[in-house]
C-alpha positions, 0 to 999 in steps of 0.5 A: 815380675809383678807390676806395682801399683804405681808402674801400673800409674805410669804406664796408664791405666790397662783397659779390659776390653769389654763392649761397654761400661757396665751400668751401675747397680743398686742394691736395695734390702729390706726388712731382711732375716736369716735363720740357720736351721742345721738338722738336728740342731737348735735353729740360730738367728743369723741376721733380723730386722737389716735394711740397707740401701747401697748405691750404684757405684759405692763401696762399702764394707761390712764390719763387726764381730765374728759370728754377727752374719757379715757372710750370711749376708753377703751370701744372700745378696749373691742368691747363695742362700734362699731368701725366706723373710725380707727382700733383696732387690738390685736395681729394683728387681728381687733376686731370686739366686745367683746371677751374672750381675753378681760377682764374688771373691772368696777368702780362700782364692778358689781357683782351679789347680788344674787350669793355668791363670789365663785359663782360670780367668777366662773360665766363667766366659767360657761358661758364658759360651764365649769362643775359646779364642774369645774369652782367652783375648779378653782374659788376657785384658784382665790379668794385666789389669790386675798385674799378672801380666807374664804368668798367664801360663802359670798354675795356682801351685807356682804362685804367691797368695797375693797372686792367686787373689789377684787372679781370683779377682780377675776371673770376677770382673771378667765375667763383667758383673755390676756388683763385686762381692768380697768376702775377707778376700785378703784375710789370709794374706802378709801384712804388706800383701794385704795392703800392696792388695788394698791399693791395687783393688781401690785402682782397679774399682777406679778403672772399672766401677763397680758396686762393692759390698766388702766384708772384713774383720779389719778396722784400718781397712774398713776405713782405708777402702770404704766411702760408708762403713757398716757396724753390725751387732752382735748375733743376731747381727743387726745394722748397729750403725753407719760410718761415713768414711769420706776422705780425700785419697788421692794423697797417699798420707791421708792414713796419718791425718787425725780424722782417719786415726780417730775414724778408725778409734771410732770403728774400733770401740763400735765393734770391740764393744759388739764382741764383748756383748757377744762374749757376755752372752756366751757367758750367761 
């Protein structure tokens, strides 16, 4: 049985078992822009002129219409796709591609069917060269931390979404990296998945720090799991504006306090306006 939220709470928080607290990590972009040049194609400006700093230890999401480079963004930052103008520094250092100090969770779970979830969360330590022994006891720390605690022999096939994103998760932070990047990880999700998922990620970034960068499409949980919010315009998207989203969480009700209600409101006109100034533009 999965384990909720709060009886995770009072048992006591479950400790990966890693040497040491990771540091963490800065990330610093400048000047930053992307252009997708298909073969073939009309080439299209994905991102111009964005400049973002995010410190260590913050989480923030990137929020706005459809099509304004949330992803591009967030696939740059991780060294998926190459850096032409603009840069991108973590810790002062630029990235030059993809590295252990960035880790990232996709929408779509992308674990390995064939592999059970102890297998598939010990995988990248595998890859690491950790012992088999090794990585499957410290495997073993994850997937308890993210409540799967029993279905370490199950495949992706026998398990709900919610699980498979938990999973998914846990494979992540396994490999220990400083950033955690998360593209609309529970977009595909039920209402009361996504925010039984919500809760349990602010839980484990509590446990475990990390820099989060979180794209999402949903205002409500823009505002519920971020410290900053970041609205970017419509294509090419640039940083429209920065929302601070400085709420006490510790009590649950907050979501029903009027300074979140019109935080929210607030999100809402900012990017409802950015997609009818995309739609305008299509219609030209």
């Amino acid at each position: 049985m999965l384990h909720t939220l709060n009886e995770s709470r009072s048992a006591g928080p479950p400790q990966p078992m890693i040497s040491s607290p990771p540091a963490l990590t800065s990330v610093d972009i400048r000047d930053l822009k992307y252009i997708y040049a298909p073969a073939n194609k009309r080439p299209v400006t994905a991102l111009e002129n964005v400049s973002l700093e995010v410190k260590a230890g913050e989480f923030i999401s990137l929020l706005g219409p459809s099509g304004c480079g949330k992803s591009t963004l967030l696939y740059l930052i991780g060294g998926f796709l190459p850096i032409v103008e603009g840069t991108i520094s973590v810790d002062g250092k630029q990235i030059a591609g993809p590295g252990p100090d960035r880790g990232i969770v996709f929408q779509s779970f992308a674990l390995f069917p064939w592999l059970t979830v102890l297998q598939n969360v010990a995988y990248g330590l595998r890859k690491q060269g950790m012992s088999k022994a090794n990585a499957e006891d410290n495997a073993r720390s994850f997937v308890k931390l993210v409540g799967l605690e029993g279905f370490e022999d199950s495949f992706p096939s026998h398990l709900s979404g919610g699980m498979k994103q938990r999973a998914a998760i846990a494979r992540t932070l396994a490999i220990d990296p400083k950033i955690l990047l998360m593209d609309e990880p529970f977009g595909a999700l039920d209402a009361q998945t996504r925010s039984l998922m919500q809760d349990e990620l602010l839980a484990i970034w509590r446990r475990s720090p990390k820099t989060v960068i979180f794209v999402t499409h949903d205002v409500h949980e823009a505002a519920y799991l971020s410290q900053r919010v970041v609205v970017m315009s419509a294509r090419p998207g640039r940083i429209k504006t920065i929302v601070s989203c400085d709420f006490d969480r510790s009590d649950p009700a907050f979501v029903r306090s009027t300074q979140f209600v019109e935080k929210v409101d607030e999100l809402q006109r900012l990017v409802r306006a950015e997609a009818k100034r995309a739609e305008d533009a299509i219609g030209r």
